[in-house]
N, C-alpha and C positions, 0 to 999 in steps of 0.2 A: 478394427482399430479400437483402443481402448477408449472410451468416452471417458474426456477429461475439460473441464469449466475453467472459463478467465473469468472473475469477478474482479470487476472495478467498482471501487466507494467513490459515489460523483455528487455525493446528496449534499456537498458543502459548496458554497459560494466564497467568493475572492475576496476576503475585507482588507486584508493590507495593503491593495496594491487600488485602490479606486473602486466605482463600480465597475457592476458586469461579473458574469459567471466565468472565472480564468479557466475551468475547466473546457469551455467551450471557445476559448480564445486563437485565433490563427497562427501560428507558428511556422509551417511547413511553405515553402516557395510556391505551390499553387492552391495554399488555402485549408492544408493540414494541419488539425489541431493534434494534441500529444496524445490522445486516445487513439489516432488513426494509427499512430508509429505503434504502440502499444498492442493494438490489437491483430497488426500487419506482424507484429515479428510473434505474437502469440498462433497465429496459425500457422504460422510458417515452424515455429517449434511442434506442431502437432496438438495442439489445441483445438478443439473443435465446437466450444458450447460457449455463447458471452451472456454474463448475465451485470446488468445495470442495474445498480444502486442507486436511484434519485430519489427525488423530492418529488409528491406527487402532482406538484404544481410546474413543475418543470417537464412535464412529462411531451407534453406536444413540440414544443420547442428541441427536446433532446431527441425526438423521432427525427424533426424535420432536420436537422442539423450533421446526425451522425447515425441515429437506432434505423434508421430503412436501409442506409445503404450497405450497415453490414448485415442487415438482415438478407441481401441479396447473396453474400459470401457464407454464412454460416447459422447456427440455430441461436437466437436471439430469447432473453426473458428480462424481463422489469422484477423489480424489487421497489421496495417505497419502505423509506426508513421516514416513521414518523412517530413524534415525541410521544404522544400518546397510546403507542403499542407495547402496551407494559404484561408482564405476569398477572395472572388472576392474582387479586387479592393488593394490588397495587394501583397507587392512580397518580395522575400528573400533579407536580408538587404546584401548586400557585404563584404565580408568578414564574415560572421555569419556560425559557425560551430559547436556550444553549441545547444544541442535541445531545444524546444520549454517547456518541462515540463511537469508535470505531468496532466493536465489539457487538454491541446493537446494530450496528450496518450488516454485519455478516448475518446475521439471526436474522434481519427483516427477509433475506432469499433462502430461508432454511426450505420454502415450500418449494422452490425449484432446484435443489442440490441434491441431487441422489449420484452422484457421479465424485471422484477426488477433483477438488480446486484448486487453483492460485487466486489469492487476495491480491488486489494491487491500489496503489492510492491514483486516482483520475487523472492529477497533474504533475505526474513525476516521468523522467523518461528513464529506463534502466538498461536498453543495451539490448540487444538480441542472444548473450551467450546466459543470462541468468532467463531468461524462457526456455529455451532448449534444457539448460540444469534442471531448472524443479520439472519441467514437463518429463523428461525422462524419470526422473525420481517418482513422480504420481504413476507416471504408464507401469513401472517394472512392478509397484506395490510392494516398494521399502518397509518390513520391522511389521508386516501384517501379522507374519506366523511369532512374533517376538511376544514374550509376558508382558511388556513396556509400552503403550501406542507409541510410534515414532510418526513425527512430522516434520518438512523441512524447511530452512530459509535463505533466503539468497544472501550473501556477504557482500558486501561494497567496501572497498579500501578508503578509507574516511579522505585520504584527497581526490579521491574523485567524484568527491559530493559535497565540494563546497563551494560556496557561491562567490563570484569576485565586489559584490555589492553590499554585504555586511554579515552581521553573525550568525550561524545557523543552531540547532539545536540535534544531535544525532545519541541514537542510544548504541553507545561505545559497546561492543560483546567480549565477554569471557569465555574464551572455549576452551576445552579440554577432550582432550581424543576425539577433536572431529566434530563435538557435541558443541553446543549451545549449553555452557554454564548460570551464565546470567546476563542483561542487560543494564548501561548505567548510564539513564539522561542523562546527558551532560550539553549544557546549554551556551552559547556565547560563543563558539568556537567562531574562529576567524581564521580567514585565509592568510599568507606571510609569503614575503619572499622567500624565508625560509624552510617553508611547509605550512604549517597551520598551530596555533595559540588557543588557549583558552583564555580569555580576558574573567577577570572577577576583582571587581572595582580596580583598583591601580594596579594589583595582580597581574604577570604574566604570563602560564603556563604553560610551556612548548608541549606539543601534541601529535602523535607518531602517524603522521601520514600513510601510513601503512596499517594500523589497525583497523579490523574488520567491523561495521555497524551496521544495525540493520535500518533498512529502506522501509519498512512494512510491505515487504514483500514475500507472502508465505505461502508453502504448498501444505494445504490440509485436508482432511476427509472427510465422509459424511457422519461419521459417528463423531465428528468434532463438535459438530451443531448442538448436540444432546450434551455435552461440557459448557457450550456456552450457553445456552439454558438455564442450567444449573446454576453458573456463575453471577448470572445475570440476576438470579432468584438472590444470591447470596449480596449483592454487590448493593442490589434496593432494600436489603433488610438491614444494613449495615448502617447505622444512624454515624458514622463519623461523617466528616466532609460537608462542603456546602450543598443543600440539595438542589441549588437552582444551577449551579457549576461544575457538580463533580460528574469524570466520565468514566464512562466501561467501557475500558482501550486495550484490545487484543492484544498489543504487547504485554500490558502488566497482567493480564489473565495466561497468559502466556511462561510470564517469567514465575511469578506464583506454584504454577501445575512443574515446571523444571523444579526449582527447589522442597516441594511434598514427594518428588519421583514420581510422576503422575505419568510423563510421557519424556520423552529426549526428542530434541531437535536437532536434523543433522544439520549441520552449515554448508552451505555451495558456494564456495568464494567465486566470484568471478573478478577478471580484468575491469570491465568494461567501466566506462564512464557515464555515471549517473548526474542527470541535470533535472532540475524544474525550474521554475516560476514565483520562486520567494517570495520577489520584490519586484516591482516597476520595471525597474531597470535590467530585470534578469532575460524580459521577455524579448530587447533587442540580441543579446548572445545568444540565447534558444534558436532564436530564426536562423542567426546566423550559423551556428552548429549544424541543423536540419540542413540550407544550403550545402557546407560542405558534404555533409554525409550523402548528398545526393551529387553533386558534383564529381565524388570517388565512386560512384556505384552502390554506395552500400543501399540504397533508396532507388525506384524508380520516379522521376519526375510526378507520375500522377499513379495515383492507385486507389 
C-alpha cells in the first residue's frame, strides 16, 4: 500500500469563542473531539501516517489527550510550528506575536514528509467522501508524468459550510475544466432562509449556495515543500504588509503558483456536509450533529 500522510494544523488556539484550546474541545457523545472523526474517516479512506502540527508548548497535553492513542492505531509524527523558524538570513521582526500562517505550518513537518499528503485545518469537520477523494487521488499519483505539477482539493458546496450563528468568511473557487482557476475571499457570508447573502454594510448580496469553496483542505506532494520554501524566502523579503501581522497562507501561495502556470489543481467536489466550531454557540450543533451521525451508524459509539 502506498504510504500517504494526514497533516493537521493544530498549532492555533480558540480566541473567538472564550478560552481553552477548541481544537481539543469535546464534541462527540462519549468524549470525541473533531480530530478523532478526522483522523477515523482518514484511515478508513486509506491513509496511514498522521502528522501534528502544534505548539511546542502544547505538546504534553496533545499526547495525553489525543497523540498516544492514535499512536496505538497508526504511525504518529510531531511538527512544531514556531515563530522563530525563519530562512537563514531572517529573523523575528520585534514585537511579532501572530504566527507566521498556514503555509509556515506545512514547512514546520517538511522533515517528516517524504510521502504525498493532505493538509487539514484541526477544527473543521469535512465528511468522509472528501478523504476517500484526495486519498485515492494521492495513491493513483495524479499529473506525476504531466510537464505541470498537479495537486488537488477538496470542493465543498458553499451551503454546506455555513454556520447558523453568524457570518463566515469562505474562499468562493473558479474553476475551469475540472481545474482550480482561482480563489476569492469573500467574507460576511450569512446563512438565509433563502440560501445564503453576502452582507457589506447595508448591502445585500444573494449568494449561490451551490458554488464550490475551498475548506483548506488539500492533497499535495513532497516536492511541494521545496515551493513553499522558496515562497516563504520570497514572501519575508517582501517589505509590503504589516510585519508583525502579515501571513504566509497556503491558499494565497497557492492561488499565486495557478495564475504564473506553475502547477493546476484538480477540484474533488464532494456532497458532504462541512461543519466546525466558529462560534460559541456552534459547539452545541456540532455535538449534536456527531450524536446523529452516530445514532444512523455512520460513527461507532466509541472508537
Amino acid at each position: 500500500m502506498k504510504k500517504t500522510a494526514l497533516v493537521i494544523m493544530a498549532a492555533g488556539i480558540g480566541s473567538r469563542f472564550g478560552k481553552g484550546i477548541k481544537q481539543l474541545a469535546p464534541v462527540g457523545p462519549t468524549g470525541q473531539i473533531i480530530m478523532d472523526y478526522s483522523i477515523h474517516d482518514a484511515l478508513e479512506a486509506g491513509f496511514n501516517k498522521v502528522v501534528f502540527i502544534i505548539r511546542r508548548d502544547l505538546y504534553d497535553e496533545f499526547r495525553e489527550i489525543i497523540g498516544d492513542r492514535i499512536a496505538e492505531k497508526t504511525e504518529v509524527a510531531y511538527a512544531f510550528q514556531e515563530l522563530s523558524d525563519l530562512p537563514e538570513g531572517f529573523s523575528l521582526p520585534e514585537g511579532r506575536t501572530k504566527p507566521w500562517g498556514t503555509g509556515q505550518a506545512v514547512l514546520a513537518a517538511a522533515d517528516v514528509l517524504t510521502e504525498p499528503f493532505m493538509v487539514i485545518n484541526a477544527d473543521d469537520y469535512y465528511g468522509k467522501e472528501a478523504y476517500r477523494l484526495v486519498h485515492d487521488y494521492l495513491a493513483e499519483g495524479h499529473g506525476e508524468d504531466d510537464s505541470v505539477r498537479h495537486i488537488c482539493m477538496a470542493g465543498f458546496r458553499l451551503g454546506n459550510t455555513l454556520s447558523e450563528h453568524g457570518g463566515v468568511t469562505r474562499g468562493i473557487c473558479c474553476i475551469e475544466n475540472g481545474c482550480l482557476a482561482g480563489v476569492t475571499e469573500t467574507r460576511n457570508i450569512f446563512k438565509t432562509p433563502e440560501g445564503a447573502e453576502i452582507r457589506d454594510g447595508d448591502e445585500r448580496i444573494p449568494a449561490d449556495t451551490e458554488n464550490l469553496v475551498s475548506m483548506n483542505m488539500w492533497g499535495l506532494t513532497p516536492d511541494f515543500v521545496e515551493i513553499l520554501k522558496k515562497g516563504f524566502v520570497s514572501f519575508l523579503a517582501d517589505d509590503s504588509g504589516d510585519p508583525l501581522k502579515k501571513e504566509y497562507l497556503l491558499p494565497t501561495l497557492i492561488d499565486q503558483l495557478i495564475r504564473s502556470g506553475q502547477i493546476k489543481v484538480d477540484v474533488l467536489e464532494t456532497a458532504d456536509e462541512w461543519f466546525g466550531v466558529t462560534y460559541q454557540e456552534d459547539k452545541e450543533a456540532v455535538a449534536a450533529a456527531f450524536r446523529k451521525l452516530t445514532d444512523e451508524g455512520i460513527y461507532p459509539e466509541h472508537f
